[in-house]
Backbone as a ProteinNet text record, in pm:
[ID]
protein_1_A
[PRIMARY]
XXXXXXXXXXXXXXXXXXXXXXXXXXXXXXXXXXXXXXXXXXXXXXXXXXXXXXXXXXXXXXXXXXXXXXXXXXXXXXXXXXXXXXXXXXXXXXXXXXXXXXXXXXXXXXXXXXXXXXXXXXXXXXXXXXXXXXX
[TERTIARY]
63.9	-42.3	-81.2	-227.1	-253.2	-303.5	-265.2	-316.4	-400.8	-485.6	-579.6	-573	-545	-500.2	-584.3	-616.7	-701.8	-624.5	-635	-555.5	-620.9	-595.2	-682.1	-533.4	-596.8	-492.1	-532	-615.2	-622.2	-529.6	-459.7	-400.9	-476.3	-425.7	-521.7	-582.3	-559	-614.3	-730	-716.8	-817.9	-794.8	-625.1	-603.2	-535.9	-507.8	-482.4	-364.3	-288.1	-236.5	-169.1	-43.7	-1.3	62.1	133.8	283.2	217.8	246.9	235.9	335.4	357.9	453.5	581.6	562.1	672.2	650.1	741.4	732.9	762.1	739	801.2	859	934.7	1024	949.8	876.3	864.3	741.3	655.1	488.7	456	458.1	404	290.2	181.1	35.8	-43.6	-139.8	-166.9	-371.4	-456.2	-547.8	-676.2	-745	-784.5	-980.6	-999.6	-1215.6	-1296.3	-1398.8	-1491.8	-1442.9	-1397.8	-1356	-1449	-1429.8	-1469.8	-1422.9	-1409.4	-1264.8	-1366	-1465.7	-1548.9	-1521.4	-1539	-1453.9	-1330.8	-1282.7	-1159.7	-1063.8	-1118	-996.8	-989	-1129	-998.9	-895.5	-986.3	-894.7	-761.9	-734.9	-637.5	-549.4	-637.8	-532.3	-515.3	-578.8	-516.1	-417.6	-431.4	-240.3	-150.3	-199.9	-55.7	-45.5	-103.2	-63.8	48.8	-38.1	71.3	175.5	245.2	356.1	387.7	386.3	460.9	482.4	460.6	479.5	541.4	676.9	774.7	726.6	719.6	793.7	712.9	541.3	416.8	469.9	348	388.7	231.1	124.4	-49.6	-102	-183.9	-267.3	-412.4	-517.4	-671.8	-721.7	-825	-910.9	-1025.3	-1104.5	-1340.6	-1379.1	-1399.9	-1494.3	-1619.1	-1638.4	-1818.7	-1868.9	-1978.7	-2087.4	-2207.1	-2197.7	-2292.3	-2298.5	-2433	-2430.9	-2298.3	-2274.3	-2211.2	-2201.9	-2080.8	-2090.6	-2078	-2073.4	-2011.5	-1900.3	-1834.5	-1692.5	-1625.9	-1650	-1578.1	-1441.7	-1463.3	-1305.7	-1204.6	-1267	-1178.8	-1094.2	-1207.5	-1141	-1033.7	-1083.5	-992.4	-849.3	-886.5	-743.6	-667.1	-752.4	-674.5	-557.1	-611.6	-597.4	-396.9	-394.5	-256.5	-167.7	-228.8	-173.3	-21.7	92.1	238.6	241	226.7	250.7	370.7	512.9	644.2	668.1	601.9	643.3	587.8	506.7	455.8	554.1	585.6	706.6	646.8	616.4	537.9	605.1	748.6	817.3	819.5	732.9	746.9	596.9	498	352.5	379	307.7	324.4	109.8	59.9	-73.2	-141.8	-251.3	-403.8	-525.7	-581	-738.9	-824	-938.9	-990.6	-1123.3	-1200.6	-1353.1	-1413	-1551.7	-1652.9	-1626	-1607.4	-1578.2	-1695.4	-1705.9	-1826.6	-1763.4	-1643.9	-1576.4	-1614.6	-1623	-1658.3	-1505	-1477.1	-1365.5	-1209.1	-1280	-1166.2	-1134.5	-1190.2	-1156.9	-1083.7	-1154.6	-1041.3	-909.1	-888	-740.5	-648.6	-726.8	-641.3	-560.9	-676.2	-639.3	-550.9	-530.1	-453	-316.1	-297.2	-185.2	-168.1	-157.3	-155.3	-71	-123.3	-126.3	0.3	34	132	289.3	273.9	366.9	413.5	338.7	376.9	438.2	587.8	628.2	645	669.7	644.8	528.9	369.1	235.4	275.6	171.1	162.4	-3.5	-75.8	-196.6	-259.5	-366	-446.1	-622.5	-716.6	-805.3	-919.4	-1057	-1133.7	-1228.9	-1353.3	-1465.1	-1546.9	-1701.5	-1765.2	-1849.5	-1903.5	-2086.3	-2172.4	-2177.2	-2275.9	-2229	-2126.2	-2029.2	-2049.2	-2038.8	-2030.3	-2201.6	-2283.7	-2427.7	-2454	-2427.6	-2442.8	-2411.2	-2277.9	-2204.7	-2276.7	-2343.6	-2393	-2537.5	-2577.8	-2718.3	-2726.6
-1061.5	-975.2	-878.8	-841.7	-779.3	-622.1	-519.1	-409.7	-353.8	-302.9	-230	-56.4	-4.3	93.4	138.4	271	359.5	452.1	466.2	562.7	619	771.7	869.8	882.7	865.4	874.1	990.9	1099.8	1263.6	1357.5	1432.2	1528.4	1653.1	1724.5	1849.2	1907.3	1912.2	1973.9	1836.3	1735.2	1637.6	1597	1596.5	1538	1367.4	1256.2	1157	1140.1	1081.8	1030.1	867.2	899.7	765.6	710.9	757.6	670.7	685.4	605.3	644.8	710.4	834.2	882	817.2	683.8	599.4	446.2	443.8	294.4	225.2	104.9	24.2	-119.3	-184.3	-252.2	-402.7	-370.9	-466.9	-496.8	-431.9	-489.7	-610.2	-743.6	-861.7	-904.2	-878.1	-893.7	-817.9	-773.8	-639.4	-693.9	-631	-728.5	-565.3	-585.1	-450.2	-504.3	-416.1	-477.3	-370.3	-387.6	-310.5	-219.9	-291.1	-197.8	-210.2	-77.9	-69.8	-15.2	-79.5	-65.9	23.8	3.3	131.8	260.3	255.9	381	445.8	585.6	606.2	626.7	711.2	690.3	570.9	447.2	345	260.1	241.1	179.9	251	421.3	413.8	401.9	419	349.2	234.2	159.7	-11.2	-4.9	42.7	66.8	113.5	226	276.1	180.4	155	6	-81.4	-127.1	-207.3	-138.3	-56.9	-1.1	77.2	110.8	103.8	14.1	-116.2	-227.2	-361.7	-341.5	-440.9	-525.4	-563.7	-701.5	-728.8	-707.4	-820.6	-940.2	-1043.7	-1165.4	-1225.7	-1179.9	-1228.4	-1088.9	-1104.7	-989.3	-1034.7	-990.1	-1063.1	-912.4	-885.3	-788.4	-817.6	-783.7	-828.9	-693.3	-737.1	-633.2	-589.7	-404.8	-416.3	-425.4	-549.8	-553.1	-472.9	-366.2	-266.3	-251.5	-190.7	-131.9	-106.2	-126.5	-33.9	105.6	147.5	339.1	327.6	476.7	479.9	485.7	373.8	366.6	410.4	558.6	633.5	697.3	745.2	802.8	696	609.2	474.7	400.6	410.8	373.7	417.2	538.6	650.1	631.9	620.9	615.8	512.7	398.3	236.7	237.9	327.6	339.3	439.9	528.3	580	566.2	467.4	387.3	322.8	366.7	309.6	222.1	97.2	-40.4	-91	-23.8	-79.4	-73.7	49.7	109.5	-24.5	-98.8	-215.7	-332.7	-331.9	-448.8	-541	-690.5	-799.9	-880.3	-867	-983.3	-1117.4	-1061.9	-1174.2	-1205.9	-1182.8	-1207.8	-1338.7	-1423.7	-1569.2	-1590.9	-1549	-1592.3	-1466.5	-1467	-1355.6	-1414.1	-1362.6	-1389	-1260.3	-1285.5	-1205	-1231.7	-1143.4	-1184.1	-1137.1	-1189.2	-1061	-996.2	-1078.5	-1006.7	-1034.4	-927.8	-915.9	-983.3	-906.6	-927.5	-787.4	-663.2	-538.4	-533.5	-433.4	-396.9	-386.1	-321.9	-255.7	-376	-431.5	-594.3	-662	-692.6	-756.1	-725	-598.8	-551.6	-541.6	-539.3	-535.8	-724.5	-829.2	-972.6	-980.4	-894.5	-913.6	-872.1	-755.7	-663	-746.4	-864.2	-913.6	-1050.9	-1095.8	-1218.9	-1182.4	-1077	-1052.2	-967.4	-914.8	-886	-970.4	-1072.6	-1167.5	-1245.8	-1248.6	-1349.4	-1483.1	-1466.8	-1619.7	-1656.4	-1579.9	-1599.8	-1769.4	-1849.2	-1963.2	-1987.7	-1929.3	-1971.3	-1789.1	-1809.9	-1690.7	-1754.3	-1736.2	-1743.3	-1615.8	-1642.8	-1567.5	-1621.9	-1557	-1581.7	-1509.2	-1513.1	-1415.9	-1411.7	-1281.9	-1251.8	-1349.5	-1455	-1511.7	-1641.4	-1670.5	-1812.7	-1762.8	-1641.4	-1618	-1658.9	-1563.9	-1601.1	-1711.8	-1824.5	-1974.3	-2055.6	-2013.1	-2082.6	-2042.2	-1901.1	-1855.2	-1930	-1971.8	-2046.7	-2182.3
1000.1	1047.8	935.5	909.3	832.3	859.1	809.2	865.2	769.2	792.8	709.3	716.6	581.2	564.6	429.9	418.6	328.3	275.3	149.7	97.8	8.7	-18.5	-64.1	-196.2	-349.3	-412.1	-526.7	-493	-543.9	-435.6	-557.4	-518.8	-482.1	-399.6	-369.5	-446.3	-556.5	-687.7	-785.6	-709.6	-768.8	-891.3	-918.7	-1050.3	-1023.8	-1085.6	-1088.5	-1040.4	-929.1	-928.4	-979.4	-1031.7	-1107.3	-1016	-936.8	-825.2	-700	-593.3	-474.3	-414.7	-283.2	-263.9	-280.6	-189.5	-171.9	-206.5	-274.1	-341.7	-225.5	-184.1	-132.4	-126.9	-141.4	-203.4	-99.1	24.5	152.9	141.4	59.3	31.9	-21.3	4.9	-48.5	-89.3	27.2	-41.7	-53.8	-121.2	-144.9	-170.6	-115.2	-89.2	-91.3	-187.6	-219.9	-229.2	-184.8	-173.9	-217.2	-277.2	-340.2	-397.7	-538.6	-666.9	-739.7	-799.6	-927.6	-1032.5	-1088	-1227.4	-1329.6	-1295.9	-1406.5	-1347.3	-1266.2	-1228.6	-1224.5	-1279.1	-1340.8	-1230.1	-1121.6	-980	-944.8	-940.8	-897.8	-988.3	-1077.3	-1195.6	-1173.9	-1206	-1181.4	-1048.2	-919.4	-831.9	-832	-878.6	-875.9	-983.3	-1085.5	-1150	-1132	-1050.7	-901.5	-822	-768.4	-673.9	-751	-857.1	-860.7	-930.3	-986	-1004.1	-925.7	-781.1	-670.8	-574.7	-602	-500.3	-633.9	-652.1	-750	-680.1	-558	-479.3	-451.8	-480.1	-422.6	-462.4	-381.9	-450.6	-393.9	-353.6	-411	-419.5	-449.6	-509.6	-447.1	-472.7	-371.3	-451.9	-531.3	-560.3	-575.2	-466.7	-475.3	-548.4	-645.6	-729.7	-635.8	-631.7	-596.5	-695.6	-692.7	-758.7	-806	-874.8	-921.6	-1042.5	-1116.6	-1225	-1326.1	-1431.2	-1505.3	-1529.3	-1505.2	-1499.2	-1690.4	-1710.7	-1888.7	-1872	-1927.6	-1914.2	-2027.6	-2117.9	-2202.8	-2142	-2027.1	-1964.2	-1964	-1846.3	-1838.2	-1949.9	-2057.1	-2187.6	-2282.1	-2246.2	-2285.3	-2154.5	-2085.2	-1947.3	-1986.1	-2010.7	-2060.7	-2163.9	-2307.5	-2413	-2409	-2316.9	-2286.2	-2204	-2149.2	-2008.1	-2077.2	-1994	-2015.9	-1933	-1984.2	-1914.6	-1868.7	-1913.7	-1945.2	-1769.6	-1708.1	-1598.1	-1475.6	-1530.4	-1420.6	-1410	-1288.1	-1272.8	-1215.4	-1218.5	-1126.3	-1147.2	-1133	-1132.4	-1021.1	-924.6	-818.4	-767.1	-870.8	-811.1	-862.5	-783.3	-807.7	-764.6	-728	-614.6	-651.1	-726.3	-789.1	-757.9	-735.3	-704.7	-705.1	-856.5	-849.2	-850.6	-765.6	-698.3	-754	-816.1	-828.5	-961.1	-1029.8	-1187	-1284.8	-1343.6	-1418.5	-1561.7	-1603.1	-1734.8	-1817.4	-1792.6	-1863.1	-1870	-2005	-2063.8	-1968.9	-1855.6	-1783.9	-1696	-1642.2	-1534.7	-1665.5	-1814.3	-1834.8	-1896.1	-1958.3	-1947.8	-1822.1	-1686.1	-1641.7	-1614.7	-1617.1	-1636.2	-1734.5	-1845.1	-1955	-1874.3	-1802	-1812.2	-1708.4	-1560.2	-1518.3	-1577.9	-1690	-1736.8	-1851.2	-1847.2	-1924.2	-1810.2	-1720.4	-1640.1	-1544.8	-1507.4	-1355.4	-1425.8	-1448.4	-1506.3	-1436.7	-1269.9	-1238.5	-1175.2	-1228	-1220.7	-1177.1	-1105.2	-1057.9	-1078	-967.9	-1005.8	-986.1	-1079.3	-1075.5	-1143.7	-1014.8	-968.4	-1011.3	-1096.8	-1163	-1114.5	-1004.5	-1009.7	-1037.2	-1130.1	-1168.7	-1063.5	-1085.6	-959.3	-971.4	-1078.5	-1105.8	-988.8	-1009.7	-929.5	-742.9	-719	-595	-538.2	-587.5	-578	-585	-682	-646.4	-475.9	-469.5	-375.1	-273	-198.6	-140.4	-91.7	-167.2	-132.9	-141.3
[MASK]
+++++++++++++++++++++++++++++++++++++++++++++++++++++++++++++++++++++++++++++++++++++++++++++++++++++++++++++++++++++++++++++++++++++++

């Protein structure tokens, strides 16, 4: 069963959160919709995500499809980002929707493609592939 749950990941003071309160060791699939990785809160909550959930094992992220923001912060966020702290030892199942391919979607395919060590299959469709299938 799947529950759908929202999480607000600014601190009262509106600075970044890196961890989620509580890690949890029991999270398997983790299934996240209308991102936008140009953007610097979510980008960085999708790297809290996954370095508080060791024990996923699929992942599912639909990009929203919009404009490009200026992705100078983001870049700058990417650029000091401690990767060591991401554990994906048990993602085996990725699918990512709705990818444009701008800087930040694909570091994070990199940091993915480099932590899941028993990765199995991982699934890339662009906006252009979805719009086809659609009509």
């Amino acid at each position: 069963m799947l529950l759908p749950y929202s999480f607000q990941l600014l601190t009262a003071d509106d600075k970044i959160q890196t961890k989620v309160l509580a890690t949890s060791n029991n999270l398997k699939i983790l299934e996240l919709s209308a991102i936008s990785l140009d953007l610097l809160e979510e980008l960085s909550s999708v790297l809290c995500f996954l370095r508080s959930f060791p024990n996923l094992e699929k992942l599912k992220i639909t990009m929203f499809p919009e404009e490009a923001y200026d992705t100078g912060d983001t870049m700058e966020f990417l650029k000091v980002q401690d990767y060591s702290k991401v554990l994906l030892n048990r993602l085996q199942d990725v699918k990512l929707i709705s990818i444009s391919g701008n800087v930040p979607e694909m570091a994070l395919i990199k940091l993915l493609l480099e932590k899941s060590l028993t990765l199995k299959r991982m699934v890339i469709s662009g906006e252009e592939l979805l719009d086809k299938n659609r009509s």
